[in-house]
N, C-alpha and C positions, 0 to 999 in steps of 0.2 A: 681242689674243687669244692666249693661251697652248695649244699642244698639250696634250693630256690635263690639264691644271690644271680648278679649279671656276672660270669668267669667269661674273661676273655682274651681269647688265644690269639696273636700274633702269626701269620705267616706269610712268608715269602712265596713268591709268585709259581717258583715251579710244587712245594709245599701244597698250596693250595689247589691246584688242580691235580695230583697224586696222591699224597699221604693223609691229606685233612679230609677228605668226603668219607673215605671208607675209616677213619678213626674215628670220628665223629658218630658216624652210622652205628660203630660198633660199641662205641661207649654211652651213648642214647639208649640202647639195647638193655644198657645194665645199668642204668642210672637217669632215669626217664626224667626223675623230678628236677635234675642238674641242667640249666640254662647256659649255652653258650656261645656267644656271639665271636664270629671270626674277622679280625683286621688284615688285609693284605697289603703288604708295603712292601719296599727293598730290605734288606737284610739290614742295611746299617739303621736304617726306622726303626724296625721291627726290634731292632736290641736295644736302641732307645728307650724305645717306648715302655720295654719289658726291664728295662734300668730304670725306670721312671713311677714305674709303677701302674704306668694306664693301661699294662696287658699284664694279665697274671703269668703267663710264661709265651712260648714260643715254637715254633717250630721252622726250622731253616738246613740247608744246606751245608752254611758252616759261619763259625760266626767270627766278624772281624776285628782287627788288632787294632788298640787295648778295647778288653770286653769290659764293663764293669758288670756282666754278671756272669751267674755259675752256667756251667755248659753239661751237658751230657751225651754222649757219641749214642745214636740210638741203632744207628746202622751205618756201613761204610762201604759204599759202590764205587761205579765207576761212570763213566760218560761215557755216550753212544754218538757216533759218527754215522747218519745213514747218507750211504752216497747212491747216486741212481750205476745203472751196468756200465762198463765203459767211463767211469770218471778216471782222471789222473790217479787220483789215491786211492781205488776200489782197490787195488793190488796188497797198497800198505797190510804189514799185521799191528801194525801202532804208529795211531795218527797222532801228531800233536800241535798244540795250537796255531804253531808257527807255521806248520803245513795248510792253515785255513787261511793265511794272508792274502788279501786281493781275492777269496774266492766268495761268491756269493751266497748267502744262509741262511734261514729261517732259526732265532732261537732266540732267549731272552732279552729284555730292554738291552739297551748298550750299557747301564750302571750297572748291573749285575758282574759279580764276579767271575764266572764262568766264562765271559767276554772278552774279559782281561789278558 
């Protein structure tokens, strides 16, 4: 991150509404005079972009095959499943994607990985 320079961070859609407001907030805190403008695109943009040069790094989910650039694992969770009382799969102790065929969902665009 550059003093007074435009630094600008890349990220992915579920990124930006979870891990980038409270980073940001918290790195604002200790570095007030640091400027940074956030891009939100799909995952494979967003590595683009940050292989290109027009975002100084990134923050995403996970990044796809071949990357041309460097990565670093900052954290590693898992997916959440919320079903209402009473669904087919409330029972399941591990849902998997396949188990979501033909069911109807609320969650990221359909190019997102996660979807897949």
């Amino acid at each position: 991150m550059i003093d007074g320079a435009d630094n600008r961070l890349a990220a992915s859609p579920g990124m930006s509404v979870g891990v980038v407001p409270d980073a940001l907030r918290l790195f604002s805190q200790s570095h007030p005079s640091v400027h940074v403008t956030v891009q939100i695109n799909d995952t494979s943009t967003i590595t683009k972009w940050t292989a290109a040069g027009y975002c100084d790094f990134a923050l995403s989910s996970f990044v796809p095959d071949p990357h041309p650039v460097e990565r670093l694992l900052l954290h590693r969770g898992r997916a959440v499943c919320l079903l209402p009382e009473g669904h087919r799969l409330a029972g399941k102790r591990k849902i998997r994607s396949s188990d979501l065929a033909g069911e109807s969902f609320i969650s990221l665009t359909p190019t997102t990985r996660l979807r897949s």
